[in-house]
C-alpha positions, 0 to 999 in steps of 0.5 A: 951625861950625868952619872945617876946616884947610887940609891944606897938602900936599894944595894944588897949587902947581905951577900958581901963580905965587908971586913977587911982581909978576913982570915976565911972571906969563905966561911963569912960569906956562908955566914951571911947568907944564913942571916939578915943580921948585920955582921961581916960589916968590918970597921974603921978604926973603933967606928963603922964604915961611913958605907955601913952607917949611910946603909943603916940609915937608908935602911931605918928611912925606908922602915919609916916609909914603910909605916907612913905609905899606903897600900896600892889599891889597884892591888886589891881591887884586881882580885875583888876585895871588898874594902872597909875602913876602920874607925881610924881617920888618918896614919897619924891617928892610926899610929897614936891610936891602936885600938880604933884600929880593931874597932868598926862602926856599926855602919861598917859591920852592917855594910859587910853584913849586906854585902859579903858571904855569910858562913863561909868556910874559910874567910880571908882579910887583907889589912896594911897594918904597920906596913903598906909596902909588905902588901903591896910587896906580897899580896899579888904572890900569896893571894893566888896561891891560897885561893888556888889552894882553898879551892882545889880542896873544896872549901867555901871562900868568903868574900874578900875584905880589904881593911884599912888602917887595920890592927890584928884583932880587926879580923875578930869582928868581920869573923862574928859578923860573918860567923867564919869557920876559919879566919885568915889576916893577912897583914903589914908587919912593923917594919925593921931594918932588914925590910920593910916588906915583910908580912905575916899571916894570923889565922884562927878558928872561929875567930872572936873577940871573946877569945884571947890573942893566944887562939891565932895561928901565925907565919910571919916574916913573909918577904923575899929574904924570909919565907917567900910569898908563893911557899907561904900560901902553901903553908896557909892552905897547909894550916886551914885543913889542921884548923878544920880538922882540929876543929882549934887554932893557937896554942891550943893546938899542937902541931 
């Protein structure tokens, strides 16, 4: 039987010491657990090991994927989501052209408009961003924990939207349209070369497109090696009852 080969980006180096007799292998396996940062590597001669470079380009192809993939709709579908696309046509338009990612036709706006809940106290939107993976990767986990959360609270939750081909300021024209108190995106963040299934969290209290980027509140780095999909729903749900409460979101509010 032939040996399988060995899918380099799929082996974990974040743990492992690479150096060659470190004087304190110890104190550099702490190290690295403290970051995803590239370092304990060792070298050969004044160049990388050839492992390390095969790694970083594993890595820089799986951020590549990240960015050219599409979100699982199975995933979306599961939980209901109300799915919509923005003016974008294709990934290759996506990429070229971000402002039609923020932008709907008016087809669009009237479609959520006739089918999704108006006034909602809490309005969360789903878009894949620069980073199909991070949702598929992440929604399953957070998406639950928020809904459990809002709900245990006593919030009105609006009915949930899928964007695709969705940029962050997407979420302030569902927002006037459904006249939200409070609007979370949850969306694929451009990916790097520590994961490419990282996600973030943008939420703004009545969110608009009158208002500058400055009003959002963010999470970010929602992964397995960040700020794990469960703990960040918490701190979401955690977030709305400031926002309602403050009645303000982004710098504006100081917490």
């Amino acid at each position: 039987m032939n040996e399988m080969i060995r899918d380099i980006s799929a082996v974990d180096y974040f743990d492992r010491v690479m150096i060659d007799s470190p004087r304190d292998r110890e104190s550099c396996a702490r190290l690295k657990k403290t970051t995803n940062a590239r370092i304990g590597l060792g070298r050969a001669g004044d160049r990388c090991k050839t492992e390390t470079l095969l790694k970083f380009r594993a890595d820089h192809a799986v951020a590549m994927d990240a960015v050219w993939s599409y979100v699982d709709e199975s995933i979306v579908d599961q939980f209901g989501f109300f799915k919509v696309q923005t003016l974008v046509e294709d990934k290759e338009q996506y990429i070229k052209r971000p402002d039609l990612g923020r932008l709907f036709s008016q087809e669009t706006i009237d479609h959520i408009k006739h089918n999704c809940i108006h006034n909602p106290e809490v309005q969360i939107i789903a878009t894949d961003g620069l980073s199909s993976c991070a949702i598929n990767a992440n929604l399953a986990d957070i998406y639950p924990m928020i809904m459990d959360g809002l709900t245990a609270k006593g919030y009105t939750i609006g009915t949930p939207i899928f964007v695709k081909y969705g940029r962050v300021a997407a979420m302030d024209k569902i927002s006037e349209a459904l006249q939200a108190r409070v609007t979370i995106l949850l969306v694929g963040e451009r990916p790097g070369l520590a994961t490419g299934e990282s996600m973030s969290s943008y939420m703004a209290y009545e969110s608009s497109t009158l208002k500058p980027e400055s009003q959002r509140t963010v999470i970010s780095n929602i992964h397995r090696r960040g700020v794990p999909a469960v703990e960040a729903g918490a701190q979401i749900v955690n977030l709305v009852e400031v926002l309602m409460r403050e009645k303000k979101s982004g710098v504006e509010l100081k917490i």
